[in-house]
PDB file with one MODEL, atoms N, CA, C and O in Angstrom:
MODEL        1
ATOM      1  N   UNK A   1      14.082-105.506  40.599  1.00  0.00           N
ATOM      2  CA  UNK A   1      14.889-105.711  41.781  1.00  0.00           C
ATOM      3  C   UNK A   1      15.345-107.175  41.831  1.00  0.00           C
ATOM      4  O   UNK A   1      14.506-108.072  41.751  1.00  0.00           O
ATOM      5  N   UNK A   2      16.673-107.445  41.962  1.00  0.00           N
ATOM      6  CA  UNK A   2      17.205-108.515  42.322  1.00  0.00           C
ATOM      7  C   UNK A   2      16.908-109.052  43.510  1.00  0.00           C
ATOM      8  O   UNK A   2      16.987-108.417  44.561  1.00  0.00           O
ATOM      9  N   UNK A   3      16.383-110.804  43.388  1.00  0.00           N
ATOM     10  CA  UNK A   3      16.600-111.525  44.724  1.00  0.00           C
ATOM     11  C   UNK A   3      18.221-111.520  45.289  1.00  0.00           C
ATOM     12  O   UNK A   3      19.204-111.690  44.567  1.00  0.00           O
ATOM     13  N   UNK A   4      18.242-111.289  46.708  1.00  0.00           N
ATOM     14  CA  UNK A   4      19.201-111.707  47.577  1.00  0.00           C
ATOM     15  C   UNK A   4      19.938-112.453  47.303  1.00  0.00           C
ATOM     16  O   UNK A   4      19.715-112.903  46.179  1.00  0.00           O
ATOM     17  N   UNK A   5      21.182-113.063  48.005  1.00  0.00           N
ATOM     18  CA  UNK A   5      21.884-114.493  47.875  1.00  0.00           C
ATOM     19  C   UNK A   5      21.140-115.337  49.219  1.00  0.00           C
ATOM     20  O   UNK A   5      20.884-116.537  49.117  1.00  0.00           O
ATOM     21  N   UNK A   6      20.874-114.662  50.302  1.00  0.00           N
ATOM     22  CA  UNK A   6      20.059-115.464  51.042  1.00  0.00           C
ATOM     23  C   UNK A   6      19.121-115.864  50.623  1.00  0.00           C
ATOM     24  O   UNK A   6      19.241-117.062  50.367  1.00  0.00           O
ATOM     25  N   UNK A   7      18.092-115.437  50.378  1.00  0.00           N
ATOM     26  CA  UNK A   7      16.880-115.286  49.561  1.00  0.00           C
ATOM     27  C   UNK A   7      16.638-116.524  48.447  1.00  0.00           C
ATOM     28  O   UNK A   7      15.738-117.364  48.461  1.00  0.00           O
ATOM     29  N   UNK A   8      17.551-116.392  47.638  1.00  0.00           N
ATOM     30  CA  UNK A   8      17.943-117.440  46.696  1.00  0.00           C
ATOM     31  C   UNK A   8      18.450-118.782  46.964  1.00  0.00           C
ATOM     32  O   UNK A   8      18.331-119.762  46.229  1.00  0.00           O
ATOM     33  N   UNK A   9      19.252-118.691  48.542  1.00  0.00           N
ATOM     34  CA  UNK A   9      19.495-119.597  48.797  1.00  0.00           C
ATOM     35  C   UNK A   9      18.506-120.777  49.356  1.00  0.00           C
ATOM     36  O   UNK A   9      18.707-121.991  49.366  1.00  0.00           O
ATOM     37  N   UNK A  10      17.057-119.825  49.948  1.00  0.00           N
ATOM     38  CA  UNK A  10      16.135-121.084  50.338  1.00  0.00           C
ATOM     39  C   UNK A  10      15.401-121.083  49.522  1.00  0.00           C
ATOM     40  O   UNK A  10      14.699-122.094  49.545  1.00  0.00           O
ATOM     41  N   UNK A  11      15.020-119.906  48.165  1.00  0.00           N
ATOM     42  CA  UNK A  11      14.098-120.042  47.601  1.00  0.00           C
ATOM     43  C   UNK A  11      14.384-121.164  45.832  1.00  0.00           C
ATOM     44  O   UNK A  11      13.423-121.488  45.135  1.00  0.00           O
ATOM     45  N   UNK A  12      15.487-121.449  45.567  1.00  0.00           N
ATOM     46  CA  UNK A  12      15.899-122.248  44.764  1.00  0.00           C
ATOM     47  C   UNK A  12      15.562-123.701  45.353  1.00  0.00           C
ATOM     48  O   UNK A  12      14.934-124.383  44.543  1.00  0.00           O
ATOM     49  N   UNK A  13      15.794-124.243  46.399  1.00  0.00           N
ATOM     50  CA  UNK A  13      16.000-125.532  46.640  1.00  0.00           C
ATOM     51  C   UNK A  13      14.249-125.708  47.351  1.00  0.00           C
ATOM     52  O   UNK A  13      14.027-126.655  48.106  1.00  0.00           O
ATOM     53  N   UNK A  14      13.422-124.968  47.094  1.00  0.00           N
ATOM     54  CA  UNK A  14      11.798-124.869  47.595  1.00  0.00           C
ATOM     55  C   UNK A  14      11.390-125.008  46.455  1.00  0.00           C
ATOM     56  O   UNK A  14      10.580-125.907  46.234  1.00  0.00           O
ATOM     57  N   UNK A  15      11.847-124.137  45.380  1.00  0.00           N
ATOM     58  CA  UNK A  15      11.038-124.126  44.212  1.00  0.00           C
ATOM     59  C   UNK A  15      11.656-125.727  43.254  1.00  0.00           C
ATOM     60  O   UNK A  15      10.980-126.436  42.508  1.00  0.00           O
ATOM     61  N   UNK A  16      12.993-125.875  43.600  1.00  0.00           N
ATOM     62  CA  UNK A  16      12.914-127.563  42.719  1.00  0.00           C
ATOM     63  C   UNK A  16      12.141-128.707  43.948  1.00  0.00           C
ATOM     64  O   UNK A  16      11.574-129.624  43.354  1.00  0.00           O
ATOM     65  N   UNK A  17      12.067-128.773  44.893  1.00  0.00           N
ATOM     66  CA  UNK A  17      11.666-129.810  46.100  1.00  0.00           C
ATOM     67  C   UNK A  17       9.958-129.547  44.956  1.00  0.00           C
ATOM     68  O   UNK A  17       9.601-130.591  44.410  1.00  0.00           O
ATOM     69  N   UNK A  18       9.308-128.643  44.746  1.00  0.00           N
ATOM     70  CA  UNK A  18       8.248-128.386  44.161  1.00  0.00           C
ATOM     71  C   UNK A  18       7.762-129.035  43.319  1.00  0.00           C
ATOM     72  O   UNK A  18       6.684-129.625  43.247  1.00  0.00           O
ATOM     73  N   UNK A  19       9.153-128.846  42.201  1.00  0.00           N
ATOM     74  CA  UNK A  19       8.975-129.518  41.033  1.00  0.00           C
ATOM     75  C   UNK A  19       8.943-130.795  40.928  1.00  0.00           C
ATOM     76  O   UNK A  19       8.291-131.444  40.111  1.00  0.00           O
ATOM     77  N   UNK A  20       9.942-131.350  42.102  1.00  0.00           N
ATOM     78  CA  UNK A  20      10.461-132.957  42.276  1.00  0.00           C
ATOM     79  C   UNK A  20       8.891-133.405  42.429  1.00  0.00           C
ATOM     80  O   UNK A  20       8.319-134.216  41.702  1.00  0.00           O
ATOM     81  N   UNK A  21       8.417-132.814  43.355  1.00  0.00           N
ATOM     82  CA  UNK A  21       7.078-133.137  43.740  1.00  0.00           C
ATOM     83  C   UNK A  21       6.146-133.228  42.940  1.00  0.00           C
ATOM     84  O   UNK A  21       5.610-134.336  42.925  1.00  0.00           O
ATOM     85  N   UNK A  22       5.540-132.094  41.917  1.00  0.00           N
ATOM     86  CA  UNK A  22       5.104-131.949  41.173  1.00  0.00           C
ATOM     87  C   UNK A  22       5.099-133.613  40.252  1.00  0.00           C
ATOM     88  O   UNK A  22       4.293-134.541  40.182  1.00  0.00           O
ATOM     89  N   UNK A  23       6.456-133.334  39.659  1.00  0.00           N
ATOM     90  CA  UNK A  23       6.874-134.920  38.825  1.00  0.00           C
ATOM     91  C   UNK A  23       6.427-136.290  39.353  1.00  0.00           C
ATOM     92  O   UNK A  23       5.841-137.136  38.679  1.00  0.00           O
ATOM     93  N   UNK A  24       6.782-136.405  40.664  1.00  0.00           N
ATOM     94  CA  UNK A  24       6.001-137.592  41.439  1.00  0.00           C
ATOM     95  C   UNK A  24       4.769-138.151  41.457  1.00  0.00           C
ATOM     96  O   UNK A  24       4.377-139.308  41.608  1.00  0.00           O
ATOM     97  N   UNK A  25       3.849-136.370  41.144  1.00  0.00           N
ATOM     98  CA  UNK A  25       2.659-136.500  41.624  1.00  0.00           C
ATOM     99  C   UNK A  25       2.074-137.046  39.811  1.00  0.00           C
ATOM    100  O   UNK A  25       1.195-137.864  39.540  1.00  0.00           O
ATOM    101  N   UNK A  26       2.604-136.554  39.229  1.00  0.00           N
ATOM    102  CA  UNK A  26       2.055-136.743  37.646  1.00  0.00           C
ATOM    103  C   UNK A  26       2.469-137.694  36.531  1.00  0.00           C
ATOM    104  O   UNK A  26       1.980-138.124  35.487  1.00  0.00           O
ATOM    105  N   UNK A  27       3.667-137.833  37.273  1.00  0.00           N
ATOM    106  CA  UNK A  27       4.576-139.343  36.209  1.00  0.00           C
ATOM    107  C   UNK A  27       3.812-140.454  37.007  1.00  0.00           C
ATOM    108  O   UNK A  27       3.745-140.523  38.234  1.00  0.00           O
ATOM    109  N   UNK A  28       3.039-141.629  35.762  1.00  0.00           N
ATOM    110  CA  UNK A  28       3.073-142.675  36.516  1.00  0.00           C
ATOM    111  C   UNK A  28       4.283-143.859  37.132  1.00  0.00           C
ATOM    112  O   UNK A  28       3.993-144.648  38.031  1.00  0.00           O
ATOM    113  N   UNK A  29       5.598-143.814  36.503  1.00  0.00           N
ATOM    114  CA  UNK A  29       6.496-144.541  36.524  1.00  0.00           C
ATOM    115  C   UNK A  29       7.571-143.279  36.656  1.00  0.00           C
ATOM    116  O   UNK A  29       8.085-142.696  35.701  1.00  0.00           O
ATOM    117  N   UNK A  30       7.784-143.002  38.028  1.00  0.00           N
ATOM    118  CA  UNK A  30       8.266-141.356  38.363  1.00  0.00           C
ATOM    119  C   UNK A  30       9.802-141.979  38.399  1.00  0.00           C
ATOM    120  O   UNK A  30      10.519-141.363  37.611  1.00  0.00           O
ATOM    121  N   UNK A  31      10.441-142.955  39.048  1.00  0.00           N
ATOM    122  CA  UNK A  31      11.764-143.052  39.189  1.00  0.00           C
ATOM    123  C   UNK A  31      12.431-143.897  37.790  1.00  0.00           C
ATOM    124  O   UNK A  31      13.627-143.903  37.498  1.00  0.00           O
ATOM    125  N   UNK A  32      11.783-144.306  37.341  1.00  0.00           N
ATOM    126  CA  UNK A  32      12.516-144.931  36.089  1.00  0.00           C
ATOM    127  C   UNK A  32      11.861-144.402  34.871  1.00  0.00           C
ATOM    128  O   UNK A  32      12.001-144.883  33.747  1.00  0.00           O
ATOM    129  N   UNK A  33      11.123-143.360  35.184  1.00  0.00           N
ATOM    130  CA  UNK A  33      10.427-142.782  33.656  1.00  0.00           C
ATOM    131  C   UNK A  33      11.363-141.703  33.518  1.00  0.00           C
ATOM    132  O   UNK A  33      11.478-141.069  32.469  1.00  0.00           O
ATOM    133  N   UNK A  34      12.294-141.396  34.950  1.00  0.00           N
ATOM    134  CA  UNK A  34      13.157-140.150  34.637  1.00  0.00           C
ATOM    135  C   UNK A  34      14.508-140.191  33.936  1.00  0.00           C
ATOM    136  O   UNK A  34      15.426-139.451  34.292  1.00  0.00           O
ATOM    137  N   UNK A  35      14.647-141.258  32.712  1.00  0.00           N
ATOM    138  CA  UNK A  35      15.678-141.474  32.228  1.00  0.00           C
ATOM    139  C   UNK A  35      15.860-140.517  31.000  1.00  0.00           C
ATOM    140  O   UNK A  35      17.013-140.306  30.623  1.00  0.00           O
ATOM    141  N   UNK A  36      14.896-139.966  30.397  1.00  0.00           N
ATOM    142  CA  UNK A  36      14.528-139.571  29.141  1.00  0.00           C
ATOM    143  C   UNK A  36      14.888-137.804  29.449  1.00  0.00           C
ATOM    144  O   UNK A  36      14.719-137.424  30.607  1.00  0.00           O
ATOM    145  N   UNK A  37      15.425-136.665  28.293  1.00  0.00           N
ATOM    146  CA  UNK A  37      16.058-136.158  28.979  1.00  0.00           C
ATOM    147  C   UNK A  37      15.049-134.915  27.669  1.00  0.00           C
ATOM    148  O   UNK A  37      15.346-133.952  26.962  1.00  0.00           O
ATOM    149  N   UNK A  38      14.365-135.361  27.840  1.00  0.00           N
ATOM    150  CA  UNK A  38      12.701-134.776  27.279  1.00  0.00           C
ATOM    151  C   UNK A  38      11.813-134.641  28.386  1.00  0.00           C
ATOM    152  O   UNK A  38      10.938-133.775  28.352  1.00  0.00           O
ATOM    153  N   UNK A  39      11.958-135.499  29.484  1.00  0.00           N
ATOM    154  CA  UNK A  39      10.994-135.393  30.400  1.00  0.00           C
ATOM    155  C   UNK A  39      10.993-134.520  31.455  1.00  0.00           C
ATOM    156  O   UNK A  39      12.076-134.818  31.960  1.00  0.00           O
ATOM    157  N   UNK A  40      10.520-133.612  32.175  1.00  0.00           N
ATOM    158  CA  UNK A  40      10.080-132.673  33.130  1.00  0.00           C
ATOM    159  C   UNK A  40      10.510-133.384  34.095  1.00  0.00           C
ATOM    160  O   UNK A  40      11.208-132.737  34.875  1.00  0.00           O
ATOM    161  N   UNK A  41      10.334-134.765  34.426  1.00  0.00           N
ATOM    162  CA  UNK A  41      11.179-135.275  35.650  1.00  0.00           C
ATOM    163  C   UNK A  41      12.819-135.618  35.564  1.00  0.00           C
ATOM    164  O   UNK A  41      13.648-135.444  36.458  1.00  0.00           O
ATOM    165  N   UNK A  42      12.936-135.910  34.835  1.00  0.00           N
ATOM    166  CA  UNK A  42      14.781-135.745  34.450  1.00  0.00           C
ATOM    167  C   UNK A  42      15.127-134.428  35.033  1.00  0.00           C
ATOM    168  O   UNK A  42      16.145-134.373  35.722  1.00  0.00           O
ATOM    169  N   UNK A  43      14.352-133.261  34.834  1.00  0.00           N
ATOM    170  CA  UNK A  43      15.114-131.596  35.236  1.00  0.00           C
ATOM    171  C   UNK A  43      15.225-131.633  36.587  1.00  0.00           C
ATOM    172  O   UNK A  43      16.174-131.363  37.324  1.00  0.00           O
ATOM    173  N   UNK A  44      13.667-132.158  36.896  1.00  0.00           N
ATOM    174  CA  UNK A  44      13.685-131.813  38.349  1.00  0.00           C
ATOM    175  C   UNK A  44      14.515-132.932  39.628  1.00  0.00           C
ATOM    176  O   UNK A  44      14.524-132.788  40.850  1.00  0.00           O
ATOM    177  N   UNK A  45      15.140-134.006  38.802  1.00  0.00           N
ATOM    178  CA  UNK A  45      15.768-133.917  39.790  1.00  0.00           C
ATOM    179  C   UNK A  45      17.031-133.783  39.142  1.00  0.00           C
ATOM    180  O   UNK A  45      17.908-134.137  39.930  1.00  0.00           O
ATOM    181  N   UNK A  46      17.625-133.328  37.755  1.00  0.00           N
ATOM    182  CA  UNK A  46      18.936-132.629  37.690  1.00  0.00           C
ATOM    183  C   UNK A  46      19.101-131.666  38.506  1.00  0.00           C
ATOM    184  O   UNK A  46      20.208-131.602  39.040  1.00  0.00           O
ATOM    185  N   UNK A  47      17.981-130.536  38.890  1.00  0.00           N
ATOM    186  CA  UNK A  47      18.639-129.278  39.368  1.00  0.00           C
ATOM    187  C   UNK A  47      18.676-129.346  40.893  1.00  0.00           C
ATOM    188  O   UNK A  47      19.771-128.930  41.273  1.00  0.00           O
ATOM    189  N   UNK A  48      17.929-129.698  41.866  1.00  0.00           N
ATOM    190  CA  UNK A  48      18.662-130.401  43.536  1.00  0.00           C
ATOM    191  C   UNK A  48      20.097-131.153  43.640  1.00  0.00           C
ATOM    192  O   UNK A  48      20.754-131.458  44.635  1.00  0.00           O
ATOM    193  N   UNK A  49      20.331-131.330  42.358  1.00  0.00           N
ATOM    194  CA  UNK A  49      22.303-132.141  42.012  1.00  0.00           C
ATOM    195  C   UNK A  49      23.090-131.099  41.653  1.00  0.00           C
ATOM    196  O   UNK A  49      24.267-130.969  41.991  1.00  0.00           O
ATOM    197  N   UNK A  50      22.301-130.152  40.794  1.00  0.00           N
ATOM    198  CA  UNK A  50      23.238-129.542  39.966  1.00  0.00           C
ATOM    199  C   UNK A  50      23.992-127.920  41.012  1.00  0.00           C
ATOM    200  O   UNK A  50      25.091-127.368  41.043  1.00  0.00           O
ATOM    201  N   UNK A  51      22.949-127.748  41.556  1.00  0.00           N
ATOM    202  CA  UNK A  51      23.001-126.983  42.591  1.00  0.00           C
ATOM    203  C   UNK A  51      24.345-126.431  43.792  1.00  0.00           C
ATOM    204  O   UNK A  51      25.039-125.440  44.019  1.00  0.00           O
ATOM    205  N   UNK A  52      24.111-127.832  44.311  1.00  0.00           N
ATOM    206  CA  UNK A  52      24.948-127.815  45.594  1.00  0.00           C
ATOM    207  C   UNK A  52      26.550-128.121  44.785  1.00  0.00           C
ATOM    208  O   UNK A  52      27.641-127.931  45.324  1.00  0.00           O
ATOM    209  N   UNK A  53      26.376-128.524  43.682  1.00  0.00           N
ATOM    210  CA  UNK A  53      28.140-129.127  42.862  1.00  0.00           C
ATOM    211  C   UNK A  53      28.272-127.525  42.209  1.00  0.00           C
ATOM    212  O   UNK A  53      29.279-126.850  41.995  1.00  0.00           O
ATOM    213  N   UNK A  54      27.142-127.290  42.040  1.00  0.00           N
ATOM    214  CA  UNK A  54      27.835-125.459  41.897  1.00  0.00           C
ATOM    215  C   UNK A  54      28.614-124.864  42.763  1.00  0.00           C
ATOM    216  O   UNK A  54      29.825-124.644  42.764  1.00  0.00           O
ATOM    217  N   UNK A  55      27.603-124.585  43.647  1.00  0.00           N
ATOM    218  CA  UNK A  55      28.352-124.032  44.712  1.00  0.00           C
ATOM    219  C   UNK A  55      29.586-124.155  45.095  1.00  0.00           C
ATOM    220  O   UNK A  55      30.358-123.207  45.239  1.00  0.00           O
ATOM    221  N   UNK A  56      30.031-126.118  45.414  1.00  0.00           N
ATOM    222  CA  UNK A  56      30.904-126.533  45.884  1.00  0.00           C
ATOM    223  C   UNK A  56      32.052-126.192  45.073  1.00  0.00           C
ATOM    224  O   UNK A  56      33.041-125.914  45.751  1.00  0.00           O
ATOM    225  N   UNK A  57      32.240-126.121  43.600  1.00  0.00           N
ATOM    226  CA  UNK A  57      33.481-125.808  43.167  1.00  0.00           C
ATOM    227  C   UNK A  57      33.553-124.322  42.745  1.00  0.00           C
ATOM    228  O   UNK A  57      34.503-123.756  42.204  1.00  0.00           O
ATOM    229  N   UNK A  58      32.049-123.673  43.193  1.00  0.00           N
ATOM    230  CA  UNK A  58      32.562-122.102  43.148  1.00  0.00           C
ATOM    231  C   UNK A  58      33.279-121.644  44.415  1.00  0.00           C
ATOM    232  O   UNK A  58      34.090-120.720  44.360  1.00  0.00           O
ATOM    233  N   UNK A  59      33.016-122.223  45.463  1.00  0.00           N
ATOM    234  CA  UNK A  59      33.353-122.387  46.681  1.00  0.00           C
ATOM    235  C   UNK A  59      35.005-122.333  46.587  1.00  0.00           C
ATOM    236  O   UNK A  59      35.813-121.459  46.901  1.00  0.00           O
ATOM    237  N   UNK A  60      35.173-123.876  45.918  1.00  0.00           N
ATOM    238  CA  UNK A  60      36.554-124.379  46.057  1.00  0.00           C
ATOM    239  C   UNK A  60      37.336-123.413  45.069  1.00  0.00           C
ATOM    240  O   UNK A  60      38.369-123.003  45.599  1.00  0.00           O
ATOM    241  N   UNK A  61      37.089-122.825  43.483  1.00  0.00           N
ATOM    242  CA  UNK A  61      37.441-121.827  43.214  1.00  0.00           C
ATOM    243  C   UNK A  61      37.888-120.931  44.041  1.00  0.00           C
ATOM    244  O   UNK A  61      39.111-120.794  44.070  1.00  0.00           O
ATOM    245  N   UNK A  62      37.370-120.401  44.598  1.00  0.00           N
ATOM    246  CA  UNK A  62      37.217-118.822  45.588  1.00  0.00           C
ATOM    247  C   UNK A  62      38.093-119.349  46.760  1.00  0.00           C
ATOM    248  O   UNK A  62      38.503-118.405  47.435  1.00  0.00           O
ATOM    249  N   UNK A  63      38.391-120.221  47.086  1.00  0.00           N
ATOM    250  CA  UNK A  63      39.315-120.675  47.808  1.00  0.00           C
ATOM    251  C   UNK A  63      40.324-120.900  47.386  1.00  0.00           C
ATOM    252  O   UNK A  63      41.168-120.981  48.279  1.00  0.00           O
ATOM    253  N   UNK A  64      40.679-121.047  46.467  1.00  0.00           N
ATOM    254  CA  UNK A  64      42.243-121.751  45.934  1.00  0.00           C
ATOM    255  C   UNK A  64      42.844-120.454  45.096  1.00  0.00           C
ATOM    256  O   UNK A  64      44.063-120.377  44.942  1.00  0.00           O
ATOM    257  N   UNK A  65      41.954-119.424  44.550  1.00  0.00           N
ATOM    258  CA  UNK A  65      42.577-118.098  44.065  1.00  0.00           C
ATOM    259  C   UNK A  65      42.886-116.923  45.755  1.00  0.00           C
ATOM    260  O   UNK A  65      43.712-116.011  45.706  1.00  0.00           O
ATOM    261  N   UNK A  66      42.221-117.161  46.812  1.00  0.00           N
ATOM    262  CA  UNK A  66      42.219-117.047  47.768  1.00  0.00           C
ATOM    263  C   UNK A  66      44.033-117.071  48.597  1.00  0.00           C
ATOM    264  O   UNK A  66      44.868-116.250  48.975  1.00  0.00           O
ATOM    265  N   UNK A  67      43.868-118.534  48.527  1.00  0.00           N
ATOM    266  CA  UNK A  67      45.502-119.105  48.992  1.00  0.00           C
ATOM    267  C   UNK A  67      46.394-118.946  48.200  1.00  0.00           C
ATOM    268  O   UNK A  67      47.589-118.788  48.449  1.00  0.00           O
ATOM    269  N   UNK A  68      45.745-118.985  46.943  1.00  0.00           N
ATOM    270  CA  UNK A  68      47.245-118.711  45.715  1.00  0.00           C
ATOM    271  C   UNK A  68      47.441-117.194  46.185  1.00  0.00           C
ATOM    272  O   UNK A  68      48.552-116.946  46.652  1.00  0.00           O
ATOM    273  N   UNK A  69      46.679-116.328  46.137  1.00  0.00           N
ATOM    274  CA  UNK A  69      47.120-114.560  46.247  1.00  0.00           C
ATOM    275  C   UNK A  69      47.817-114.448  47.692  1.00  0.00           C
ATOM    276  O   UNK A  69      48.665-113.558  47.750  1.00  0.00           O
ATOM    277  N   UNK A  70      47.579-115.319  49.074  1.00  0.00           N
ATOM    278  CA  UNK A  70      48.266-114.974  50.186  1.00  0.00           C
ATOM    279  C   UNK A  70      49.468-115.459  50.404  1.00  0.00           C
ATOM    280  O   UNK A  70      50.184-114.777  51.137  1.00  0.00           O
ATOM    281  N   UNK A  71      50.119-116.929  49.771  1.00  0.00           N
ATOM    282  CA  UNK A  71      50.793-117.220  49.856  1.00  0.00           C
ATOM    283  C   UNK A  71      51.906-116.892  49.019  1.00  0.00           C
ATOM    284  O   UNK A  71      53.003-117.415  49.217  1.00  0.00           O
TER     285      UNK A  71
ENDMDL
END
């Protein structure tokens, strides 16, 4: 069974806040050790970025094929 889009919507940004956390708790040098793109903290905070810029230009997609078909 598939998760929801609601569902997904709070349970994605819980499960990286997790990870962010997670990384904090275990990197000793958590904000500048996250340069390396090997490291478990680099992901976690790529995917709280990568997220919402999804949305936003699936968003803006779905909007602009939207106005192109009515107008």
């Amino acid at each position: 069974m598939f998760l929801s889009l609601p569902s997904l919507t709070v349970l994605i940004p819980l499960v990286s806040l997790a990870g962010l956390s997670y990384s904090a708790s275990v990197e000793e040098n958590f904000p500048q050790g996250c340069t390396n793109t090997t490291s478990l903290c680099f992901y976690s905070l790529l995917l709280p970025i990568t997220i919402p810029v999804y949305v936003f230009f699936h968003l803006w997609t779905w909007m602009g094929i939207k106005l192109f078909r009515h107008n």
